[in-house]
C-alpha positions as CSV (number, residue, x, y, z in Angstrom):
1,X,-16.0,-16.4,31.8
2,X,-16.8,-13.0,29.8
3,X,-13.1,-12.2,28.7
4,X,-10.1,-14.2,29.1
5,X,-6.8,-12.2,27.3
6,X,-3.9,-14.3,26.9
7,X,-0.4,-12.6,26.2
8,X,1.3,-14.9,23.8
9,X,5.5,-15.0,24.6
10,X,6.8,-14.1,21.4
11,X,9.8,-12.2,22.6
12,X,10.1,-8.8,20.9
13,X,7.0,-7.1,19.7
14,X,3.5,-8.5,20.7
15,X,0.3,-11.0,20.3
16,X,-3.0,-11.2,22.1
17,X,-5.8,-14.0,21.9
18,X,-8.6,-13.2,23.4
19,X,-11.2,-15.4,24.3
20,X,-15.3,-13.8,24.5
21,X,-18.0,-15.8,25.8
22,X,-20.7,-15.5,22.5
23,X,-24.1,-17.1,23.7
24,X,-25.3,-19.1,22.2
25,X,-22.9,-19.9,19.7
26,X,-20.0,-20.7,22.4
27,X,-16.9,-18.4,22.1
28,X,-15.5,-15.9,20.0
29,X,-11.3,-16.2,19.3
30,X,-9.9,-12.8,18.6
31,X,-6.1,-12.8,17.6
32,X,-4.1,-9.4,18.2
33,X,-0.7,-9.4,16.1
34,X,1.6,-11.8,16.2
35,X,5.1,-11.1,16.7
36,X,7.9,-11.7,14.3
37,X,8.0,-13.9,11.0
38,X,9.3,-16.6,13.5
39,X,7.2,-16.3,15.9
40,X,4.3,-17.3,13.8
41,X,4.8,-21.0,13.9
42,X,4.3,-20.3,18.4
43,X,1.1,-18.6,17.8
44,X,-0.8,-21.4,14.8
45,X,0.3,-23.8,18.2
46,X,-0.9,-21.7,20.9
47,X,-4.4,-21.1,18.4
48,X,-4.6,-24.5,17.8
49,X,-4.1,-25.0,21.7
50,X,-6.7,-22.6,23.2
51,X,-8.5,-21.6,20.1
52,X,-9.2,-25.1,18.0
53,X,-12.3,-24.1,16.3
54,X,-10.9,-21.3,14.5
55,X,-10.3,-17.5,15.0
56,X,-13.1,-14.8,14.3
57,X,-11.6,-11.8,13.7
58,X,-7.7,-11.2,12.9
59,X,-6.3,-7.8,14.1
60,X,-3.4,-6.6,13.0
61,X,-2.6,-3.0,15.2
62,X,0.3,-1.9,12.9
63,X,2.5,-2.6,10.3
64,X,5.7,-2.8,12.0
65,X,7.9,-6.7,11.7
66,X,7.0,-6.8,15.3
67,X,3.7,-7.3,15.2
68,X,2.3,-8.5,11.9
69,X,5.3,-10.4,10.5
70,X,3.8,-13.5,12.0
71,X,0.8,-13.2,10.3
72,X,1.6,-14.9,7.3
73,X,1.7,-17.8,8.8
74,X,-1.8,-17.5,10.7
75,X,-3.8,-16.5,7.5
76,X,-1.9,-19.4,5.7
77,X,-2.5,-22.2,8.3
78,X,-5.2,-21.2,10.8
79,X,-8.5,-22.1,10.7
80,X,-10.4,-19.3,10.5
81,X,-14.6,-19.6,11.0
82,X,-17.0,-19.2,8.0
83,X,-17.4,-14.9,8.2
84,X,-13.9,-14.4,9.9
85,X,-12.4,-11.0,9.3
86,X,-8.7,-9.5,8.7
87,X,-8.6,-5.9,9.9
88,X,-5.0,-3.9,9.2
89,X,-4.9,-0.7,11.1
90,X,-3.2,1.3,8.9
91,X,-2.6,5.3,9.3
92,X,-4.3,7.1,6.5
93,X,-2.3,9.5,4.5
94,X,-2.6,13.2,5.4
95,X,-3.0,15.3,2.3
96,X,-1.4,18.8,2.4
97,X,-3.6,22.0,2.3
C-alpha cells in the first residue's frame, strides 16, 4: 500500500489518519489534528475502526479549537503503541532586538 491518507469528516477545521506500510512490524497509524472538542468522540471511532492497534505518533499542526480541541479525547481514550509520540507545533516567540 505505501501511504493511504484518510480525511476524517469533522465539519469545520481538520483531521488526517494516515496509514504507512512499516516492514516488518506491519503499519504505522499517524493522526493529524482532530477537529473540534466534539468531534473527538468521531475520530477515537474512526481510530478504533481503521487504526485498532494503536496510533504512533499524534500531531497536532496548531493550536487553534479547530484542530486540536479533539485531542483530549484521543490522548484520553486511544490506544497509543509502547514509544508513541505527541508533537504540538507551536510558533516560537520572537524576541525583539
Amino acid at each position: 500500500m505505501g501511504l493511504l491518507i484518510d480525511m476524517i469528516d469533522v465539519g469545520q477545521g481538520d483531521s488526517f489518519l494516515l496509514t504507512i506500510d512499516n516492514p516488518p512490524a506491519g503499519e504505522a497509524h499517524v493522526l493529524i489534528d482532530a477537529g473540534l472538542p466534539d468531534a473527538g468522540i468521531k475520530v477515537l471511532n474512526y481510530i478504533k475502526t481503521y487504526a485498532p492497534r494503536g496510533l504512533d505518533l499524534i500531531i497536532a499542526t496548531h493550536i487553534d479549537n479547530d484542530h486540536v480541541g479533539g485531542l483530549a479525547t484521543i490522548l484520553t481514550h486511544a490506544t497509543l503503541k509502547q514509544g508513541a509520540e505527541f508533537v504540538l507545533n507551536v510558533p516560537q516567540r520572537r524576541v525583539a532586538q
